[in-house]
TIMI-767373 format. One record per atom (N, C-alpha, C, CB): x, y, z. Coordinates in steps of 0.05 Angstrom, whole numbers, padded with zeros to 5 digits, always signed. Atoms other than C-alpha are relative to their C-alpha. Glycine has a CB too. Layout:
XYZ ...
This chain:
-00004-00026-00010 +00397-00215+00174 +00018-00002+00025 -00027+00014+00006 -00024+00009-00023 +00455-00205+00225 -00004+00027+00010 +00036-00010-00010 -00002-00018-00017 +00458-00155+00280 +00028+00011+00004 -00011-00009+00021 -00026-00007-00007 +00533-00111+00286 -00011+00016+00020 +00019+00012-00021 -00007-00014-00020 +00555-00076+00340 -00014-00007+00028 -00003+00026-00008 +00020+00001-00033 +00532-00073+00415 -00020+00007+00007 +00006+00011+00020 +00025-00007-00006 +00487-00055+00455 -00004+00039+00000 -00006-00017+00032 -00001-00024-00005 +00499+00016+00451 +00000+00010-00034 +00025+00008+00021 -00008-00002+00027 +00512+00014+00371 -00016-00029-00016 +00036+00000-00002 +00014+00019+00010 +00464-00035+00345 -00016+00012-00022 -00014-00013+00020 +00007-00005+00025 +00456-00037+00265 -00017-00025-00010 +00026+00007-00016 +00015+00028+00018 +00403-00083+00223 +00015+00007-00026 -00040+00000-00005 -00017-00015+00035 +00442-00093+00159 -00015-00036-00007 +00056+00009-00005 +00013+00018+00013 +00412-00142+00109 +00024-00010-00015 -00026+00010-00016 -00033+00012+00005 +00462-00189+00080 +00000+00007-00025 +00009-00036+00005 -00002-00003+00023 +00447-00171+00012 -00008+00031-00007 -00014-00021-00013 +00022-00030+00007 +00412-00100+00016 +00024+00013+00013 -00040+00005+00018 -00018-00023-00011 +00463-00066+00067 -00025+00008+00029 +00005+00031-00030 +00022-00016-00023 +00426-00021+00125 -00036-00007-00017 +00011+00048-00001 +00035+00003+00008 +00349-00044+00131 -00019+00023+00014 -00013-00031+00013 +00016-00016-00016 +00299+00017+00146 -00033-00011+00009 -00002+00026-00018 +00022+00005-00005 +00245-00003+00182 -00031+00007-00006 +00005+00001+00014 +00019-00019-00001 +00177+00007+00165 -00014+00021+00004 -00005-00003+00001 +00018-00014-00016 +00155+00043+00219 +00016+00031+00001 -00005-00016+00032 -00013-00037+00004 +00209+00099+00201 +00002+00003-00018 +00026+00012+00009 +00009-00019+00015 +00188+00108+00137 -00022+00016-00007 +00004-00005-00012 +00025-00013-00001 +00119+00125+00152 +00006+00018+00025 -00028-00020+00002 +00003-00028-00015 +00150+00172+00211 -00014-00011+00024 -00021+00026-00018 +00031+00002-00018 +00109+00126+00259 -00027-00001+00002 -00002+00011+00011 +00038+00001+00001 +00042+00135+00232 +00002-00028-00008 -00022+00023-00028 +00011+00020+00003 -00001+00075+00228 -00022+00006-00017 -00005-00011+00022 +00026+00002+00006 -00057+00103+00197 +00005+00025-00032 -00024+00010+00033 -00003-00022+00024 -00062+00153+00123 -00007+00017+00006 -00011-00001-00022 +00016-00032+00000 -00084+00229+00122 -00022-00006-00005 +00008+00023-00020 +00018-00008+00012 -00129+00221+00080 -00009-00033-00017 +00010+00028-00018 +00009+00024+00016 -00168+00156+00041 +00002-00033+00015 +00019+00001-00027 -00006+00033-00003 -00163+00070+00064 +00007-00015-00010 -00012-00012+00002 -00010+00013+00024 -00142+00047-00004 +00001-00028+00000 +00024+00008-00005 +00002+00026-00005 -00165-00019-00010 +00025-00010-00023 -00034-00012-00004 -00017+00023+00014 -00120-00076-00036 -00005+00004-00025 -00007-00030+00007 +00007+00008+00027 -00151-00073-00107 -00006+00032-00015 -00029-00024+00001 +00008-00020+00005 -00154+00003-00112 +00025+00008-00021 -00007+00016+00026 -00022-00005+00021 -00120+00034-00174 +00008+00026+00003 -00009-00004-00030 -00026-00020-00008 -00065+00087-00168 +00013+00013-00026 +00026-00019+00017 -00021-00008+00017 -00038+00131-00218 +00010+00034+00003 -00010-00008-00029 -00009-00029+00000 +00008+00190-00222 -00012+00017-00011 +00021+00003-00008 +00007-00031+00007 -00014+00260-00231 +00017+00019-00017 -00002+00014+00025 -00015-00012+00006 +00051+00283-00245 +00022-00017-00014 +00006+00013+00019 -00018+00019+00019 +00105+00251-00291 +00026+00007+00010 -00002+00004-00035 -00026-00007-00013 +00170+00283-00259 -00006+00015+00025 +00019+00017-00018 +00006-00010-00022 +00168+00295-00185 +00021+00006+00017 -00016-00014+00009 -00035-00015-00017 +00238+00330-00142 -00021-00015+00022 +00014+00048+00005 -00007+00008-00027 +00249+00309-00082 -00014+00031+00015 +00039-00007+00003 +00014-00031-00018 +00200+00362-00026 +00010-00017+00031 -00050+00007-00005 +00008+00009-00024 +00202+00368+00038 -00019-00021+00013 -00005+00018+00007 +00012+00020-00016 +00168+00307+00084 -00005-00021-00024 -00028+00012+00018 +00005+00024+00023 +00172+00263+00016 +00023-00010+00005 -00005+00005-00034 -00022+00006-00010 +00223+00210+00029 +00005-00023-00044 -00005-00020+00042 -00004+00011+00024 +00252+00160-00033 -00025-00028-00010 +00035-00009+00003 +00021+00019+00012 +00194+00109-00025 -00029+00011-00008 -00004-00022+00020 +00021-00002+00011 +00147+00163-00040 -00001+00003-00032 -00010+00017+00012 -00011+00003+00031 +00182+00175-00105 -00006-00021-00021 +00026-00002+00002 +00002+00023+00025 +00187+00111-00132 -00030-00007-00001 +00018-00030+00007 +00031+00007+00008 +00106+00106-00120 -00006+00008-00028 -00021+00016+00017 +00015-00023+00028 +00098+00166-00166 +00014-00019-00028 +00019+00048+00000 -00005+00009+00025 +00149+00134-00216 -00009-00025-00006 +00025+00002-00005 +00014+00028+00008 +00110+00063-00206 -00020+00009-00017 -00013-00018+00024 +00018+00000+00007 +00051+00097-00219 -00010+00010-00020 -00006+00002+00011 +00004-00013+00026 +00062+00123-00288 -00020-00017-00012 +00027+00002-00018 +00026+00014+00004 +00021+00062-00304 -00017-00003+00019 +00002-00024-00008 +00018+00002-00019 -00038+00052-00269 +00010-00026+00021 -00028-00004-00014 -00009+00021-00025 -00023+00000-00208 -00021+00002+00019 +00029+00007+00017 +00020+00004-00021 -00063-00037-00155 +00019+00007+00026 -00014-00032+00000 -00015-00001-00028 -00045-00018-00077 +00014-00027+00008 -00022+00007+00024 -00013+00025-00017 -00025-00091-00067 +00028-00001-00018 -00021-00033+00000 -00023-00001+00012 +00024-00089-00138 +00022+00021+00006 -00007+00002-00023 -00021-00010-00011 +00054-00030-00108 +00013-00005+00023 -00003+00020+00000 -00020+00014-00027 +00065-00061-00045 +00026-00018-00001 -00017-00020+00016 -00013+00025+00009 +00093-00121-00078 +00026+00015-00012 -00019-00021-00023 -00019-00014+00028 +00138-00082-00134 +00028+00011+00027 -00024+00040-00024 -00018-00015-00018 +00178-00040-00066 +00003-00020+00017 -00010+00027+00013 +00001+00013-00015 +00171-00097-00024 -00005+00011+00031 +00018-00012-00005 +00014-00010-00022 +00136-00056+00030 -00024-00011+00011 -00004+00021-00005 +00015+00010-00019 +00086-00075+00082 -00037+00013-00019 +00013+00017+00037 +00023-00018+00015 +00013-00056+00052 -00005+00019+00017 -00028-00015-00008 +00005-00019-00017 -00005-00020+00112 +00020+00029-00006 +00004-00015+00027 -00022-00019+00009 +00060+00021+00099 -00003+00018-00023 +00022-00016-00005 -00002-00023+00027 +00044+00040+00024 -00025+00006+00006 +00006-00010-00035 +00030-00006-00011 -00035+00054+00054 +00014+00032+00006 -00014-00025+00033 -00008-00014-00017 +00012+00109+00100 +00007+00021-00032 +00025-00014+00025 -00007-00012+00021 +00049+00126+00035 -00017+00017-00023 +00010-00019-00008 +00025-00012+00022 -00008+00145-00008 -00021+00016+00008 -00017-00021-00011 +00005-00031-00014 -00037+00187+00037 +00008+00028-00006 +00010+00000+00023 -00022-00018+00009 +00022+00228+00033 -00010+00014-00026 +00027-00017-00005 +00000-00008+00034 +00010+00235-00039 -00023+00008-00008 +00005-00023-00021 +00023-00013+00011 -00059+00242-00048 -00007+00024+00012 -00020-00016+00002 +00007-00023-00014 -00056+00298+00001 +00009+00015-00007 +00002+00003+00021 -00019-00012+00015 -00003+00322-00042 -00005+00012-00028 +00018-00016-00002 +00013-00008+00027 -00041+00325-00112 +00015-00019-00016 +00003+00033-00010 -00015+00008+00019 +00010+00271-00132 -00006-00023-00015 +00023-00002+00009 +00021+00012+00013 -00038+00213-00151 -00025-00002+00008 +00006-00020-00005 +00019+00007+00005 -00099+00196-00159 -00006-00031+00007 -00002+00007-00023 +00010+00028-00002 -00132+00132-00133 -00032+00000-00004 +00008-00011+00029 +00024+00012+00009 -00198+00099-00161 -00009-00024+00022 +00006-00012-00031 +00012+00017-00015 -00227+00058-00111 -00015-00029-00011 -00016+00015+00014 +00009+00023+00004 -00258-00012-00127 -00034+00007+00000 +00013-00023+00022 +00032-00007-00006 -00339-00003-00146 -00010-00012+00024 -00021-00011-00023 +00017+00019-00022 -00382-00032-00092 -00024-00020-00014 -00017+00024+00023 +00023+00024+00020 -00428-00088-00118 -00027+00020+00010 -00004-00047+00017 +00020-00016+00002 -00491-00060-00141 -00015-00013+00027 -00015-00001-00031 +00019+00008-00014 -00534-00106-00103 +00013-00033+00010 -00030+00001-00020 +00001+00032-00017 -00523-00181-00060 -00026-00012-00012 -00003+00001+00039 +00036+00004-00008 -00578-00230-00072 -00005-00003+00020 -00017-00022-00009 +00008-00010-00024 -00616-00233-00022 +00001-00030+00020 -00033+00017-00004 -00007+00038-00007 -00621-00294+00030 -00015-00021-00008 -00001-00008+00030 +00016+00020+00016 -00680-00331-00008 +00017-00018-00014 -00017+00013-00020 -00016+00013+00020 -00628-00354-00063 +00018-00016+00024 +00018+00024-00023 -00026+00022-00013 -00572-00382-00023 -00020-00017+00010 +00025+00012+00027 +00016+00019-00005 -00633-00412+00011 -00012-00021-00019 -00016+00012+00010 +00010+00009+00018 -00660-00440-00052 +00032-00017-00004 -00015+00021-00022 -00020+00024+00006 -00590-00472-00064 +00004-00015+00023 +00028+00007-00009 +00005+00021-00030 -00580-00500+00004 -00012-00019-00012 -00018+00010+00028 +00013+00023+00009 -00643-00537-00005 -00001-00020-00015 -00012+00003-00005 -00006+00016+00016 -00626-00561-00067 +00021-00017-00003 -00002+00009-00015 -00022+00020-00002 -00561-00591-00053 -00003-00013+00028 +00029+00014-00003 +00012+00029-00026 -00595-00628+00012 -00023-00019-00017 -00023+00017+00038 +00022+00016+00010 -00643-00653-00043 +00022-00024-00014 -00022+00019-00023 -00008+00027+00016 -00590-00689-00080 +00007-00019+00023 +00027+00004-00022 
């Protein structure tokens, strides 16, 4: 990545991409979603199958919707745009606040055992 111009005109251009937008200006500055936490393993799919361009939707919320014709995990869409996770976290906000997908969250384990067991193995692997 090379830096042009001065200090008064200072561009990030990627040597193969062109102009690089930073994360933090495609979420606008937020750090955090409207709405949901969307874990890493949470599944994502569009609502809508053709989505225009709206107001405060920018082109990486787009390509979510058109990722998410199939279902997708928050981390494969991270990966797929090559965005920050935190970033498509920001992104999916957007959307779900929008009606434009749907995310399924990861179940929660019914139950842990309890600390007896791990205790019961312990023991038994100081027995051998």
């Amino acid at each position: 990545m090379t830096v042009i111009g001065g200090p008064m005109e200072e561009q990030w251009v990627d040597d193969h991409a062109g102009p690089v937008v930073r994360p933090y200006a495609v979420t606008r500055g937020r750090a955090r979603p409207v709405t949901g936490t969307f874990d890493l393993i949470s599944l994502v799919t569009a609502i809508q199958s053709d989505v225009t361009p709206e107001a405060g939707l920018g082109p990486e919320h787009l390509a979510i919707v058109g990722l998410c014709q199939r279902m997708q995990s928050v981390a494969e869409i991270a990966a797929h745009l090559d965005l920050p996770v935190g970033t498509i976290r920001v992104l999916l906000g957007d959307l779900v606040a929008r009606n434009m997908v749907q995310v399924r969250e990861p179940r929660a384990t019914s139950g842990l055992p309890d600390d007896s067991i791990f205790e019961a193995v312990i023991n038994g692997l100081r027995a051998l």
